[in-house]
C-alpha positions in Angstrom: 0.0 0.0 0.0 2.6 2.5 1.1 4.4 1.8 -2.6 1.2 2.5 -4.2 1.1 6.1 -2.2 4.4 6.7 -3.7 3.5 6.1 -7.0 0.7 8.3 -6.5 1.8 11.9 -6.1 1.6 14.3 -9.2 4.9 15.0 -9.1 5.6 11.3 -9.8 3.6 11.6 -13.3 6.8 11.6 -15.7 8.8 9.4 -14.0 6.4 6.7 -13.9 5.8 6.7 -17.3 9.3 6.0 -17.8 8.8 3.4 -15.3 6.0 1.5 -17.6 8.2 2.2 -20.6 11.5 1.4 -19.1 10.0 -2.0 -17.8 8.4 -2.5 -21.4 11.8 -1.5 -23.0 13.9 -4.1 -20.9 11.3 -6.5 -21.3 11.3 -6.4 -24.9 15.0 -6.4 -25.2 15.5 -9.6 -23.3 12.9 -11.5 -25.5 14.5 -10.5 -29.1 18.1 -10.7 -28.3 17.9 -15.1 -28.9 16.3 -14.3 -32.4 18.8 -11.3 -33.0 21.6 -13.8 -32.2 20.3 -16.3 -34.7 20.3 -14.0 -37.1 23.9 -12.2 -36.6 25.1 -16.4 -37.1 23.5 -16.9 -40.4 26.3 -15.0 -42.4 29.2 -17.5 -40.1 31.2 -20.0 -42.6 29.4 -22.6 -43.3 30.3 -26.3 -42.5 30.9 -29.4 -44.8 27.5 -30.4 -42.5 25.6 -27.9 -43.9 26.8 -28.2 -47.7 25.3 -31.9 -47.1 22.1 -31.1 -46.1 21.5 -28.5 -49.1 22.4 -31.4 -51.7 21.0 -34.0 -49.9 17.8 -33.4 -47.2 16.6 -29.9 -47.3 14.5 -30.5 -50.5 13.1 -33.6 -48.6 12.2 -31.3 -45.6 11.0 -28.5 -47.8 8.6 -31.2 -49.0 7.4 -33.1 -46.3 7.1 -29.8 -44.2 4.5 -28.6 -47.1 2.8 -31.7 -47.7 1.9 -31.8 -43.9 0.6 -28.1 -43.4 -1.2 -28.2 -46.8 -3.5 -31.5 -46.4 -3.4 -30.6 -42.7 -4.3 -27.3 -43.3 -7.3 -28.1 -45.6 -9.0 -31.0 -43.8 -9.1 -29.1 -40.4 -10.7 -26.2 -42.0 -13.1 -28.6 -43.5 -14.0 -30.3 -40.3 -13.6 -27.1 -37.9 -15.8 -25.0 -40.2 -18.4 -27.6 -41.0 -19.3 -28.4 -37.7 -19.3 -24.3 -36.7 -21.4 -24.0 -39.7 -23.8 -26.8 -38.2 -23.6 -25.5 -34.4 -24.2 -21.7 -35.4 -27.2 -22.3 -37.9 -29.0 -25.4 -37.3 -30.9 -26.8 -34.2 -30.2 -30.4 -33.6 -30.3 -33.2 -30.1 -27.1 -32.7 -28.4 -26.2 -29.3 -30.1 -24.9 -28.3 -26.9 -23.1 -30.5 -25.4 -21.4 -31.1 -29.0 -20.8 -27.3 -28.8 -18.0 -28.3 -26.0 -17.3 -31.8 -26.9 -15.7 -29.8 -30.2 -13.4 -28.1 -28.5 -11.8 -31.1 -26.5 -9.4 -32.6 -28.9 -7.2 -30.0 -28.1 -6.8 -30.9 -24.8 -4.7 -33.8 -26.3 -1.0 -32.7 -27.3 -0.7 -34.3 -31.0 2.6 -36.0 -30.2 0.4 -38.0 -27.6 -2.3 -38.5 -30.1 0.7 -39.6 -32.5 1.7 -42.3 -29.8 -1.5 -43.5 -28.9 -2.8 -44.0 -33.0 0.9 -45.3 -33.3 0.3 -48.2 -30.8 -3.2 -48.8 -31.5 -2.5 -49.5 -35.0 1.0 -51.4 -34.1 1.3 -55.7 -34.7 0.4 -55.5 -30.9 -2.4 -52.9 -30.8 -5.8 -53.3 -31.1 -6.5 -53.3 -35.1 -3.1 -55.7 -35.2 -1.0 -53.6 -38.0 -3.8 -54.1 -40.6 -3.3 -49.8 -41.4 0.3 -48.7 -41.8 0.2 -45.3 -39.4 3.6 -44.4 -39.2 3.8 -42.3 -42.1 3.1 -38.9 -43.5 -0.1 -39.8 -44.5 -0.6 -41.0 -40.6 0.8 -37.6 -39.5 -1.9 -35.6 -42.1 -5.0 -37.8 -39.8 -3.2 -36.4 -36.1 -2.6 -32.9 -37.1 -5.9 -32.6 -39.0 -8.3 -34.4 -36.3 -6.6 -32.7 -33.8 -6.1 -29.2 -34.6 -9.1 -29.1 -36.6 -11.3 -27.0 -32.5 -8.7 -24.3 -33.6 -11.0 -23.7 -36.7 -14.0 -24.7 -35.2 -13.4 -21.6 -32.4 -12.7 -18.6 -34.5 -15.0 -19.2 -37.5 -17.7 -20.5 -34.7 -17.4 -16.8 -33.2 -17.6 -15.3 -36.6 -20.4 -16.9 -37.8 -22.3 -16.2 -34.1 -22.0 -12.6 -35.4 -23.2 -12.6 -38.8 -26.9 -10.4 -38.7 -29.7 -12.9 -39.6 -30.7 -10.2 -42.4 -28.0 -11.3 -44.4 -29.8 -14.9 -44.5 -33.1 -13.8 -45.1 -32.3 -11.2 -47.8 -30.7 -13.7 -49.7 -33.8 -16.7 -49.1 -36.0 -14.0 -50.5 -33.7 -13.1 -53.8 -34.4 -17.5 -54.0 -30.9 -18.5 -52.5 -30.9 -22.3 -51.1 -28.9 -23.0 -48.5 -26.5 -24.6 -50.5 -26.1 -21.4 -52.2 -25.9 -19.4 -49.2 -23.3 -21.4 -47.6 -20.9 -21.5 -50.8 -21.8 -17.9 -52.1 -22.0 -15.6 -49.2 -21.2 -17.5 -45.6 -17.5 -19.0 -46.8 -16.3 -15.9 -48.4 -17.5 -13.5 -45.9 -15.8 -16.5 -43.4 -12.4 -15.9 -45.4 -10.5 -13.9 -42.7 -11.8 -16.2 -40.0 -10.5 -19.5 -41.7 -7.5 -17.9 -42.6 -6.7 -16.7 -39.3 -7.4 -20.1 -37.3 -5.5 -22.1 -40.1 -2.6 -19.9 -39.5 -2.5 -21.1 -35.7 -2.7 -24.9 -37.6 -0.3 -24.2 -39.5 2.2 -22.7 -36.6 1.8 -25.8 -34.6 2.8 -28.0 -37.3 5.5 -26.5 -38.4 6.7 -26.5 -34.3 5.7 -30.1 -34.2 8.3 -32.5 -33.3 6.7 -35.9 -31.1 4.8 -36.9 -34.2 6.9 -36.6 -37.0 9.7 -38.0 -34.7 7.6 -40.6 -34.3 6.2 -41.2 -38.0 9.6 -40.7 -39.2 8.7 -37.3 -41.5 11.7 -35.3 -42.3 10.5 -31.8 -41.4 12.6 -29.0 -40.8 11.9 -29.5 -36.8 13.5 -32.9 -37.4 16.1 -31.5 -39.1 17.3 -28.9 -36.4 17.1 -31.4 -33.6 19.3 -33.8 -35.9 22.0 -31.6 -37.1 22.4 -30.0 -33.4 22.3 -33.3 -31.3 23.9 -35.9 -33.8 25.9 -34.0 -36.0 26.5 -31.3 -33.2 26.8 -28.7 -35.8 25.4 -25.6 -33.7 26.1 -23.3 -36.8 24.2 -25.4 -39.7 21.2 -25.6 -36.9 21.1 -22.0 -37.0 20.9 -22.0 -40.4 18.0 -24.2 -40.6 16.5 -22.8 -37.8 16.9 -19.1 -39.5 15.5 -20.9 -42.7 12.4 -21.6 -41.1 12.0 -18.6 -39.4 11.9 -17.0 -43.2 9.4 -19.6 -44.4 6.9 -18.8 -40.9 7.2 -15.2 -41.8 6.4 -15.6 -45.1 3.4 -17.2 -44.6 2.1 -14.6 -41.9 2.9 -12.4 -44.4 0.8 -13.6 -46.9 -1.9 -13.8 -44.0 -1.8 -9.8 -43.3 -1.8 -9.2 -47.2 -4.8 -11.5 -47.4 -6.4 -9.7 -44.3 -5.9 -6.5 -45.9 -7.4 -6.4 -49.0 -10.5 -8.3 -47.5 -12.9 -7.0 -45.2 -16.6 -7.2 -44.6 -18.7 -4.9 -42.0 -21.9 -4.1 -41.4 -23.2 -0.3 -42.4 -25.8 -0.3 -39.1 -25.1 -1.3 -35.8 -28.2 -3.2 -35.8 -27.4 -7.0 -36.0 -30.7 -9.5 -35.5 -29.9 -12.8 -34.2 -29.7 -15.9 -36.1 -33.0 -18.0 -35.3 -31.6 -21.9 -35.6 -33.4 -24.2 -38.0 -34.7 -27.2 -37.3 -32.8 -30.2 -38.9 -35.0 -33.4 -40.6 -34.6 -36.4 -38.8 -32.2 -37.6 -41.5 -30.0 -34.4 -42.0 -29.9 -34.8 -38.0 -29.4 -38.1 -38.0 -26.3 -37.4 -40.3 -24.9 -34.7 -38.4 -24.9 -36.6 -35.0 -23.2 -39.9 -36.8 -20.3 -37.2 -38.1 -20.2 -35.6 -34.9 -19.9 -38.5 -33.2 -17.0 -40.2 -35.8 -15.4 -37.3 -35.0 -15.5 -37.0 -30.8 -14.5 -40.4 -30.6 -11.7 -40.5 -33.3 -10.4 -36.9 -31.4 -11.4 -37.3 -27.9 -12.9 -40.8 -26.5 -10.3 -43.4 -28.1 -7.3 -41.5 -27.1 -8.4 -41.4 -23.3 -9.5 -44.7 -23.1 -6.4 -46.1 -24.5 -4.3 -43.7 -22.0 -6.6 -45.2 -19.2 -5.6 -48.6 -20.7 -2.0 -47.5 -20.5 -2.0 -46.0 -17.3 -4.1 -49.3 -15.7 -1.5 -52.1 -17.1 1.6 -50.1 -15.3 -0.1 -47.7 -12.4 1.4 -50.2 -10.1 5.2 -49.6 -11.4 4.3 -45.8 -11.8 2.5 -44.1 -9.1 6.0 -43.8 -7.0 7.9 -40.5 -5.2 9.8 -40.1 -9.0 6.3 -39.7 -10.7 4.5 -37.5 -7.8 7.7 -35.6 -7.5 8.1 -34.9 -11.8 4.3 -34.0 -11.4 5.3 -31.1 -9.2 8.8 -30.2 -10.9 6.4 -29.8 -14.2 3.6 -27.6 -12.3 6.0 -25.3 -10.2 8.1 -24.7 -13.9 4.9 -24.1 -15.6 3.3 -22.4 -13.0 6.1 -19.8 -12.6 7.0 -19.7 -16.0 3.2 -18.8 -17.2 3.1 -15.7 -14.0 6.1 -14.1 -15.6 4.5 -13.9 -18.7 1.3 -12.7 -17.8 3.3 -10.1 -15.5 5.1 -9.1 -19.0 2.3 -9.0 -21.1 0.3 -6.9 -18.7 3.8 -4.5 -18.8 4.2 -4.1 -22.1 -0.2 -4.0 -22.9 -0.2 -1.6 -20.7 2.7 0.9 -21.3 1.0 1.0 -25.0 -2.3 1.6 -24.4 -1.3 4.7 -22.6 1.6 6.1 -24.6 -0.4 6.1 -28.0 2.6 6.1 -29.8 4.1 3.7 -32.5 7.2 3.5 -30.8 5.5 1.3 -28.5 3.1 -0.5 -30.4 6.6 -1.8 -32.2 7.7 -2.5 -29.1 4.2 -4.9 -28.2 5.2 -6.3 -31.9 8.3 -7.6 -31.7 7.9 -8.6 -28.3 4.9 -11.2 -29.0 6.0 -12.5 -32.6 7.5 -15.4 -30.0 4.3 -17.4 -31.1 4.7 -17.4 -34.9 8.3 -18.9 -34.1 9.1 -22.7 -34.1 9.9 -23.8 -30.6 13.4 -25.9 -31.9 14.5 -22.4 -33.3 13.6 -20.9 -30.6 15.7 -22.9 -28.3 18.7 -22.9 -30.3 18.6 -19.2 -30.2 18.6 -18.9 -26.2 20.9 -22.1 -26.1 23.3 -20.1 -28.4 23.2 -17.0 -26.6 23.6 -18.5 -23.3 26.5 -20.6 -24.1 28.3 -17.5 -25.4 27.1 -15.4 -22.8 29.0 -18.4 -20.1 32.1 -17.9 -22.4 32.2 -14.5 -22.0 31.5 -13.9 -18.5 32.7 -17.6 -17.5 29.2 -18.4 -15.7 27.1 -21.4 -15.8 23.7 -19.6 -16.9 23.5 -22.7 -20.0 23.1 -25.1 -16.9 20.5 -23.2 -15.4 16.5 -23.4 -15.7 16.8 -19.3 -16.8 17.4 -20.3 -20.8 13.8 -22.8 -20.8 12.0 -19.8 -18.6 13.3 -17.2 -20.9 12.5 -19.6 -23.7 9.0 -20.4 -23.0 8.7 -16.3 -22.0 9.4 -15.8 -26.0 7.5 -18.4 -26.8 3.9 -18.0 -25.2 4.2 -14.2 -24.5 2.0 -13.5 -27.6 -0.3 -15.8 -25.9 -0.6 -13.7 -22.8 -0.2 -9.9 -24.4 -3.6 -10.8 -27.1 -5.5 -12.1 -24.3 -4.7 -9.7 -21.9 -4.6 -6.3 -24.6 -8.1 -7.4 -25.6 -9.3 -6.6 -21.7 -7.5 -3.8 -22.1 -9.3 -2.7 -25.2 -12.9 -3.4 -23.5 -12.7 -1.2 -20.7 -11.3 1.6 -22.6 -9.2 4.9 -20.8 -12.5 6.3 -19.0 -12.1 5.3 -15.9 -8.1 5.4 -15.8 -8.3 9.1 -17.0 -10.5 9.9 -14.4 -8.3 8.7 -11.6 -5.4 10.7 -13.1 -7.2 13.6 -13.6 -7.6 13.2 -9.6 -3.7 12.9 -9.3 -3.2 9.1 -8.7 -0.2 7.9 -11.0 -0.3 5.3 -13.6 1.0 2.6 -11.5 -1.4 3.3 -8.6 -4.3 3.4 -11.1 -3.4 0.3 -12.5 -3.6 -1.7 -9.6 -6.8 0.4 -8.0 -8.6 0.8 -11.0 -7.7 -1.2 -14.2 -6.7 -4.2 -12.2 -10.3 -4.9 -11.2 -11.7 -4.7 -14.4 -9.2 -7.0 -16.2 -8.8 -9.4 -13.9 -11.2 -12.1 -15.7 -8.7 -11.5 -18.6 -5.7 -12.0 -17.0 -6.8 -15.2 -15.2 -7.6 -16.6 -18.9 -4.2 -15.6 -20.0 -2.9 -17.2 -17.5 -5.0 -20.6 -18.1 -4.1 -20.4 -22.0 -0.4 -19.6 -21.1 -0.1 -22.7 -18.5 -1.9 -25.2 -21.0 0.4 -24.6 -23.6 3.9 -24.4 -21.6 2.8 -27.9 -20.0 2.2 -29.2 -23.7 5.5 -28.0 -25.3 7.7 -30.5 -26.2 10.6 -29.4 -28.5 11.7 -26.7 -26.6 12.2 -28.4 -23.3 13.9 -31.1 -25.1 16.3 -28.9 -26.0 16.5 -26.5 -22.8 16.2 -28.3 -19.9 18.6 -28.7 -17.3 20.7 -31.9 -16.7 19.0 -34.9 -15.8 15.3 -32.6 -15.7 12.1 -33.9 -17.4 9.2 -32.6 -17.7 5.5 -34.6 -18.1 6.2 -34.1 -21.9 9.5 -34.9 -22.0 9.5 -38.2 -19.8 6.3 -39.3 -22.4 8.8 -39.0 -25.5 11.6 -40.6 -23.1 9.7 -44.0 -22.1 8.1 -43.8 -26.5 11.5 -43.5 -27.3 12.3 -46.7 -25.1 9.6 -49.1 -26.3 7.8 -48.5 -23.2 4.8 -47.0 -24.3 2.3 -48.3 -21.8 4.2 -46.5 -19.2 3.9 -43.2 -21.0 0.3 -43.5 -20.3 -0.1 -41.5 -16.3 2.4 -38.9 -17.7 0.1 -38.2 -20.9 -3.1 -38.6 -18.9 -2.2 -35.8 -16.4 -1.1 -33.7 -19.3 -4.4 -34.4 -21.1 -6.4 -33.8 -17.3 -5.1 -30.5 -17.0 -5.4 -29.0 -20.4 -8.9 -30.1 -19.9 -9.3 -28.8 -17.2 -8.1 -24.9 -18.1 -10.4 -25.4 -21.4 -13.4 -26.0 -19.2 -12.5 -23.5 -16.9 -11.5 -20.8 -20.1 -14.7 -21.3 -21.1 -16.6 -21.2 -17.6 -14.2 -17.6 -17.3 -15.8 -16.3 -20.9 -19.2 -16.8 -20.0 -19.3 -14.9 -17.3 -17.6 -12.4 -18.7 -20.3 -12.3 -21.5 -23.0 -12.0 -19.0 
């Protein structure tokens, strides 16, 4: 309290914008100075390691890299969209509890989707090797299955929004809803698909349990390869720096797209969308695809985990289990507070300068998310290991690089979630308490604090699922003789001892679930 009296004389006013700023500055700094590394290394000599992979693999990762987002890409849209289409414009049985069942095959990681489809299609699983899974094609089914609630979110709150008079205008120029849907709801859905296939697209391209897995050479393969068995740290960077260019590219192409197509209403007077009633058969055709699909995504992956975790619970509910169950949540846990504390820093400080300075500064600091996690970690590993050179320490031992790491990583995460609370309650109230002569900081916590709150709790949740999901970049970064719940998974895959991977995935899968179900409880009340 007594800090907060400090912060709140007048005569504090300049200095504690400097304060936000300074804090933002530092913050943002810290974050680009791995990526900055990475790309002072790309013009070092390269090696007789990296001449190899130019003639002989990176043609074969270029490939299978664009083989997996395109089919990937164009199936989830297909099943995300259709079944938004379904939930936003038709009444059917079960509509609702579908509405959340949709969502749940992202509380499954897709490298453990990829282990658990692996084994149930192995010689000793349960359809006995008659469907070869371990294969591109196998790795298209997980990423598309699985990804496909990404989709199904965004272009479910787009469609939500859509004014019922554009419907009925078109019914009465004799439009079927055939028509409707291919001439006027997936065009004006453009911007919505695009935008949740981008987010597909990021996490395959970071993906590295299943095409490890399904043996696919993709670039992620290729990073972890030529910096763990080659040891080449330079010809890593390259390939790391190399798909850094391609992830740009496309988000590029995703602005450009954005840009030149828009769609808004010229009132502010939006009627609701009255659901139709489905025919028993067109319901009865819905359910059976809705169904296929919850119990390809969701049911058969927990009900082989339970099978996993019943055949070896004995051998694995011991103090090393209970005690990597903690190790995991305190890492997450503290890991996913700094970021929220960052992104609340940095959302803050530009809302309330106004200047571009700082929205460059909110920028570069959260383009973390549109970044590979491998190149990610060889960035901070890079950095840290010259910084120990330098200064002769031991911060490359430390759990500071996978903090820092996952910091870059997820901050985007945190700083959307978190700016768009921010952008709700507007400067109002804030400018009225510094019109009284509190100080930014002071209103902050009295005033703005309050009102956000609900946001920064769902940061927080969205932050913590995916750090406790993210599996190349603790591979890379963590400490000696460290796991994680994701990395101990890959460990016991990677040693034919797949049943005992099943506790570790389960918690994984409990949690995520549990922060989606809460996320959503969180958004509903805040729509209230």
């Amino acid at each position: 309290m007594k800090l907060l009296n400090i912060f709140s004389n007048k005569n504090s006013r300049n200095q504690n914008f400097d304060f936000w700023n300074l804090l933002a500055i530092i913050s943002t700094l810290v974050i680009i100075a791995p990526l900055i590394y990475i790309f002072i290394n790309i013009f070092s000599k390269n090696s007789e390691n990296f001449y190899h992979i130019i003639d002989n693999l990176l043609l074969d990762y270029i490939k299978n890299t664009f083989i997996l987002v395109f089919f990937s890409a164009i199936f989830s849209s297909i099943i995300g969209y259709y079944f938004a289409y379904f939930t936003v414009f038709y009444d059917f049985k079960f509509r609702k509890i579908f509405d959340i069942l949709f969502i749940l095959p992202l509380a499954i990681p897709t490298y453990i989707a990829g282990y658990v489809y692996g084994e149930l299609f192995s010689f000793t699983g349960l359809f006995k090797g008659k469907i070869d899974i371990l294969n591109i094609y196998g790795g298209i089914f997980i990423f598309s299955v699985f990804l496909a609630p990404y989709v199904y979110i965004i272009s479910k709150s787009y469609l939500s929004k859509i004014s019922a008079n554009i419907i009925e205008n078109a019914k009465i120029l004799g439009k079927n809803n055939t028509q409707i849907f291919f001439k006027i709801l997936l065009p004006m859905s453009r911007i919505a698909i695009v935008s949740s296939v981008i987010l597909v697209i990021l996490e395959i391209i970071n993906a590295y349990g299943v095409v490890s897995y399904f043996g696919i050479n993709t670039f992620s393969i290729g990073i972890f390869r030529t910096w763990f068995s080659l040891g080449d740290s330079n010809s890593a960077i390259k390939l790391a720096a190399f798909l850094m260019f391609i992830t740009f590219t496309i988000l590029s192409i995703e602005k450009l797209f954005r840009k030149h197509k828009s769609y808004a209403y010229t009132n502010s007077k939006i009627k609701s969308i009255k659901r139709v009633k489905l025919s028993k058969t067109k319901e009865l055709i819905i359910l059976t695809f809705a169904s296929i699909y919850i119990l390809v995504g969701f049911i058969i992956p927990i009900l082989q985990l339970i099978h996993f975790s019943i055949l070896t619970y004995k051998e694995m509910l011991n103090y090393d289990t209970f005690s990597l169950i903690f190790k995991t949540f305190v890492i997450t846990a503290i890991s996913s507070l700094l970021i929220v504390i960052i992104a609340i820093i940095i959302s803050n400080n530009t809302r309330l300068s106004k200047d571009k300075f700082s929205e460059i500064l909110a920028r570069i600091s959260s383009i973390g998310y549109s970044i590979p996690g491998a190149v990610i970690a060889v960035g901070v590993l890079m950095l840290f290991i010259t910084i120990d050179n330098f200064f002769d320490t031991y911060f490359s031992m430390s759990f500071i690089m996978l903090v820092l790491a996952y910091i870059i990583r997820f901050l985007g995460v945190g700083y959307n979630t978190i700016n768009t609370g921010f952008s709700k309650i507007g400067l109002k109230f804030h400018e009225s308490a510094r019109t009284l002569g509190k100080s930014k900081t002071y209103t902050f916590f009295k005033v703005d604090f309050p009102m956000i709150k609900t946001s920064i709790f769902s940061a927080y949740i969205l932050v913590f699922i995916e750090i406790i999901k993210e599996l190349p970049l603790t591979l890379i970064l963590r400490p000696f003789n460290f796991d994680t719940l994701s990395t101990i998974t890959k460990k016991y895959v990677e040693d034919e001892m797949i049943y005992h991977s099943g506790i570790p995935s389960l918690i994984i899968v409990i949690l995520c679930f549990l922060g989606i179900v809460y996320f959503n409880i969180l958004n509903k009340n805040r729509r209230k």
